[in-house]
Steps between C-alpha positions, in 0.01 A plus 500: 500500500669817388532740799364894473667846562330658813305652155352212448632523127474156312749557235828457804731196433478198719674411766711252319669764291499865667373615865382839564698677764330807612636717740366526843361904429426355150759660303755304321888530554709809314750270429590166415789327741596273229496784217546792720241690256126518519225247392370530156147562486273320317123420367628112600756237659697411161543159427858540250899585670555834554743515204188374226278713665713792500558440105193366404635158362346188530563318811483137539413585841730193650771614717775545332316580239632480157588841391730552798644210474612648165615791640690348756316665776299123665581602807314853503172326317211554738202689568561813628251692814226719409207702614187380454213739615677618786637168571872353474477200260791244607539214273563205703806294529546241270856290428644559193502229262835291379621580138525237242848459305351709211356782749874530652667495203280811378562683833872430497522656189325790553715520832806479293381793318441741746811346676693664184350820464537575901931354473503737159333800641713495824853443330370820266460719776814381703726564197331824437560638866827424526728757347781446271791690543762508218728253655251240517234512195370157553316389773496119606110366425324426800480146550129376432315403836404209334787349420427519133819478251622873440489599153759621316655855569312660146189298618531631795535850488219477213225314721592688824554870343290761748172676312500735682422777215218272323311472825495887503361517153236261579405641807626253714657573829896544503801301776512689768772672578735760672565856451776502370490192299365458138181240509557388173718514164250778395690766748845415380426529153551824257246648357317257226474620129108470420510133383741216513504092544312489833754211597779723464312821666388260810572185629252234392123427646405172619206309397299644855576844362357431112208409613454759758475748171250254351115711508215384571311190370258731332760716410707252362237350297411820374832629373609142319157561345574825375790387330391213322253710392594823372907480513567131357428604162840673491707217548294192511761284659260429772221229493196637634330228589780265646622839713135552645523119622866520654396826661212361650702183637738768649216690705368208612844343570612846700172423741582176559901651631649323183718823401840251457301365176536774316834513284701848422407544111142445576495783788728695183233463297210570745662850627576630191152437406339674776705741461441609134118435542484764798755755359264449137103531671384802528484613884158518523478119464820413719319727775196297476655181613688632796834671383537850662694801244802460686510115434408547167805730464715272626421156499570463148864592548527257756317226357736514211832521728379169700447354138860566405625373835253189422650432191885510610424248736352209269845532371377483118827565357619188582150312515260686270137437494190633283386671827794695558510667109092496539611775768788665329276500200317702725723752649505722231145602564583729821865453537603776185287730667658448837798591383636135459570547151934365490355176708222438321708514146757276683231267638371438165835479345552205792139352424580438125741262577310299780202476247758293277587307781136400478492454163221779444712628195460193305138431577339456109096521426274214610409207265260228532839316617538756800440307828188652721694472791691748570333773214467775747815485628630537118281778384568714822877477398439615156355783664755575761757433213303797304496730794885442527572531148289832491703657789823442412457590096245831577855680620701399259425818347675669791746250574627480137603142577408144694753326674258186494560283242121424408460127414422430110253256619228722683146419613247550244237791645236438794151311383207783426306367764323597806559360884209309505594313174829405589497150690676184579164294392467646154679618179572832437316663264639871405263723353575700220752742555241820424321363782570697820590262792695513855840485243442748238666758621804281660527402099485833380759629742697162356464655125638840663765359687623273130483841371731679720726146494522591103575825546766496731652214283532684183548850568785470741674264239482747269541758721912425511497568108410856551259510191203705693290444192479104591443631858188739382346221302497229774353750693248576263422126422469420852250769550286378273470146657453721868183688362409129351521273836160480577410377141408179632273621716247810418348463867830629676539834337488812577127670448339825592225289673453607856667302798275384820558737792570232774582174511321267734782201579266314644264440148592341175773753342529599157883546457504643127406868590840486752667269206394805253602786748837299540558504160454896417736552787778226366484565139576869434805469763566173271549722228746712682712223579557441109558882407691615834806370327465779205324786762835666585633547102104637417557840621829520262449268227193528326541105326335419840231822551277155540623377810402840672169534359411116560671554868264763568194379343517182737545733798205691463295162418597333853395836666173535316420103575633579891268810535225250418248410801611185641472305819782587727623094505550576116753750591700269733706300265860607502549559129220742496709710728798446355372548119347840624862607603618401198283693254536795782917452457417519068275845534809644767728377214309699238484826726870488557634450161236609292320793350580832694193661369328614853168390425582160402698501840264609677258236369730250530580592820118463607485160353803382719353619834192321415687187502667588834127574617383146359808391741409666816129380450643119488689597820160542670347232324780258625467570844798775539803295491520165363541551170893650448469541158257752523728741744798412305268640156428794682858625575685385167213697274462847745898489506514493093307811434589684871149479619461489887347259648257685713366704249160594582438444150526150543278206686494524858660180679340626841871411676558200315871515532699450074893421637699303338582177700874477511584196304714482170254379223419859387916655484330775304389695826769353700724879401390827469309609242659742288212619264743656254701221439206286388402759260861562342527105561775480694523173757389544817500147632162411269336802443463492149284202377589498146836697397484812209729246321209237451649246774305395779604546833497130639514641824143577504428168357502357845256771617259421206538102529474543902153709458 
């Protein structure tokens, strides 16, 4: 017979599991003697541990129950105290049930785990508060308490290294320490340039520490969603539907404590695409799911640095998978506009030759003979292979040269085909190539990129002959194939039809008004690229009166496409930025050397500060800081025609700080500008982009490729 509250209340638990323990004034104790904090009230006496309760997962409501056995906390399983209409709810003591073989096994690994993580953790912080005088650099590990076999000295100092400055940036609390002793590396390091290889910057994060960055479940879910959705389109190299699976298995894995399942390139993958999908969505959306402004600003930024970090650590020089250039493949997205531009480059450089070390640059077009198995797997590589291929021949233009040595044997081009075609249970079927799919514009950036490859070939062989005439007509031949890259599909090109205003990333997306807006901000700049070479002699030698007129005509048709109303994610993709500075850099060009009539100056002049007004509006749109190349813009184009940069004249950035960061990948501004020596075209350390004499500085070439 279940026994009553002195309320008389029918729901209380019986005697044989909880007894109600009201005080003798009938109030119920402050605080817990076993806990030493107060009873949790509730509606009733729960019937899970305290742990499943707590977390709402499934308990099996033995004790030990199963979950903590698999966290290796048995011993803490049991039901905790709580207040039940006024009453103290004690569950009643009951022995503990022996473990089976299996059971044990589960906890001792789980024990082992934490076991690790503690020894680590400790070690980290002992090594870290010792100091190291000059004498003595190298500090004798601390012996595990364990006993475990020490690891090797580079091991060593790379598991156990203090993280001290990534727990500040993700809000975590620091060591304590004295006065007058540094916490972490962070206080004994200079000054940090605005970006560089967060492994060399800090000391590495453990797993504990990636995950403590991880968002929410709904948050989480959200962003990969927004990717797949509206950024994948760009470089396809990720399966929507296999992603959306592995992502869910990871949520459910991360309730269930499982966080040593997860392997480096996958977390690689994951942060760098959280952190393009919330730098991309408009803020209005991020807002709605639980990000505050200030994380929007800076999340991103980290995201992408834990990414990097991620990626060094699955070691895929040595062991390369398709996960690890699935997230370099990535990078690109949000690491040119952090500023990452000379890693990135090298990254990709690096990720050419681990995709032949997986074969991706051999991988020919499926026959009827092609196994199932496995067809994925192949058509994803013919897509990272593409992205690779693109990024390393879109700068040969700048670069003049590759120091790859392409294979002869290279992967034919990605399947037109959608996501949801592409299968291990079926045959691929491409549609016709005038179809638009997920692909089409990851092939048409492939014709581009064969273009450039071309290019770069033949006029730099001829280019040692000295016969400019050869020069002019590659030039000219290669612009014609430019204006005719989107040929083989009509749906991708430019139009005057009106974009959407906003983008919803949580409904179906229609990627070709983004594909089309892409493409009136990448071909006119294209077209610079060809007649740069021949932009210098123009103003002397009238053979080339052309290049100058072509130069100028594509300038003005990237600003008329950027003044065009578009939704601010459309503005976010790094080119866009750094195309906008380039047609700015051809108009200063123009102003500086050209006609000295005033009113076409003055004109002219009025054209250029409308490009550095398109640039200050992106700074706003971008959140104030995260894009460099917009900043960077700024400065080169106001210092070219001696315009300062708080003109009233110009957009407001409402405090929005434009300073240079101080790195090296723009040596332009790294001197001072002397205004007259760019105009007589004397060398200033890179001030003049293309010389009076019809050479091109190569000097900037590293500023253009960077952007």
């Amino acid at each position: 017979m279940a026994s009553r509250s002195p309320t008389g209340d029918s729901e209380q638990p019986t005697p044989s599991t909880s007894a109600l323990l009201p005080l003798a004034d009938g109030s119920v104790p402050a605080m817990l003697p076993q806990t030493g904090k107060a009873p949790r009230v509730s509606q009733r006496a729960p019937s899970s541990c305290t742990f499943c309760y707590r977390r709402k997962i499934k308990c099996t409501k033995v004790f030990p129950c199963q979950p903590c056995i698999q966290r290796g906390i048995a011993d803490k399983c049991e039901v905790e105290p709580v207040v039940v209409r006024g009453s103290l709810v004690v569950p009643a003591p009951a022995p503990k049930r022996v473990l089976n073989a299996e059971e044990l096994q589960l906890e001792n690994t789980a024990l082992h785990r934490k076991l690790r993580q503690q020894e680590r953790l400790i070690a980290s912080l002992q090594r870290d508060l010792l100091p190291k005088s000059e004498g003595n650099q190298d500090v004798p590990p601390t012996p595990l308490a364990s006993g475990s076999r020490p690891l090797e000295p580079a091991a060593q100092e790379r598991e156990n290294a203090i993280v001290g400055a990534d727990l500040e940036l993700l809000g975590m609390a620091n060591v304590p320490h004295e006065p007058t002793q540094p916490s972490s590396s962070l206080a004994r390091r200079a000054p940090l340039p605005s970006w560089q290889p967060p492994w060399i910057a800090t000391n590495p994060l453990y797993l504990p520490q990636f995950l403590a960055a991880v968002p929410s479940i709904e948050q989480s879910t959200y962003l990969v969603e927004a990717h797949i959705n509206i950024l994948s389109y760009v470089h396809a190299v990720i399966h929507g539907p296999t992603f959306r699976i592995e992502h869910k298995r990871w949520i459910e894995a991360l309730k269930k404590g499982e966080e040593a399942e997860v392997k480096w390139d996958w977390l690689a993958l994951y942060f760098a695409i959280i952190a393009s999908a919330l730098y991309t969505v408009d803020d209005s959306y991020a807002l709605s799911i639980g990000f505050t402004i200030e994380q929007i600003a800076s999340l991103p930024r980290t995201w992408f640095d834990l990414a990097v970090d991620a990626l060094q650590r699955c070691d895929y020089l040595s062991n390369p998978t398709i996960t690890a250039l699935q997230a370099i493949c990535v990078f690109p997205m949000i690491g040119y506009t952090f500023g990452a531009s000379a890693y990135i480059r090298g990254l990709l450089h690096s990720a050419n030759h681990s995709a032949q070390m997986l074969h991706f640059h051999l991988l020919g077009p499926e026959t009827r003979d092609s196994p199932l198995a496995g067809q994925t797997y192949r058509e994803l590589g013919r897509r990272i292979w593409a992205c690779l291929v693109i990024g390393e021949w879109m700068t040969l233009v700048y670069t003049e040269t590759s120091m790859l040595a392409h294979p002869m044997a290279r992967s034919c081009l990605p399947s037109n085909i959608n996501d949801e075609q592409l299968s291990d249970s079926r045959r691929i079927k491409p549609l016709p190539l005038s179809t638009p799919t997920l692909v089409s514009h990851l092939l048409s950036m492939s014709l581009a990129a064969e273009i450039c490859k071309s290019f770069a070939d033949q006029f730099h062989s001829v280019a040692a002959t000295g016969d400019l005439d050869k020069q002019y007509a590659i030039v000219v031949e290669h612009d014609r194939q430019l204006l005719k890259v989107l040929d083989f599909c009509p749906a991708l090109k430019p139009s005057d039809e009106p974009y959407p205003t906003t983008v919803d990333p949580t409904t179906p997306f229609d990627y070709i008004p983004w594909s089309r807006h892409l493409w009136a901000t990448m071909v006119p700049p294209g077209r610079i690229r060809w007649y740069r070479h021949f932009l210098g002699r123009s103003f002397s030698d009238p053979r080339f009166s052309d290049a100058r007129q072509i130069c100028l005509e594509a300038a003005r048709m990237l600003i008329k496409e950027r003044k065009r109303p578009v939704p601010a994610m459309f503005k976010k993709s790094w080119h866009v930025s750094a195309h906008t500075v380039l047609s700015g850099m051809v108009l200063a060009t123009e102003y500086v050397h050209g006609s000295s009539d005033s009113d076409t100056r003055r004109l002219l002049r009025a054209e250029i500060l409308e490009v550095v007004d398109l640039l200050r509006r992106d700074v706003l749109d971008s959140g104030g800081g995260l894009n460099t190349i917009l900043p960077r813009g700024i400065q080169l184009i106001t210092h070219l025609i001696g315009e300062d940069l708080e003109s009233p004249s110009m957009v407001s950035l409402e405090g929005i700080s434009t300073e240079l960061p101080a790195e090296t990948l723009w040596p332009a501004l790294d001197v001072e500008f002397r205004f007259d020596d760019w105009i007589s075209g004397g060398n200033t350390g890179g001030g003049e982009m293309w010389n009076l004499d019809g050479s091109f500085n190569w000097e900037w070439s590293g500023a253009l490729s960077a952007m």
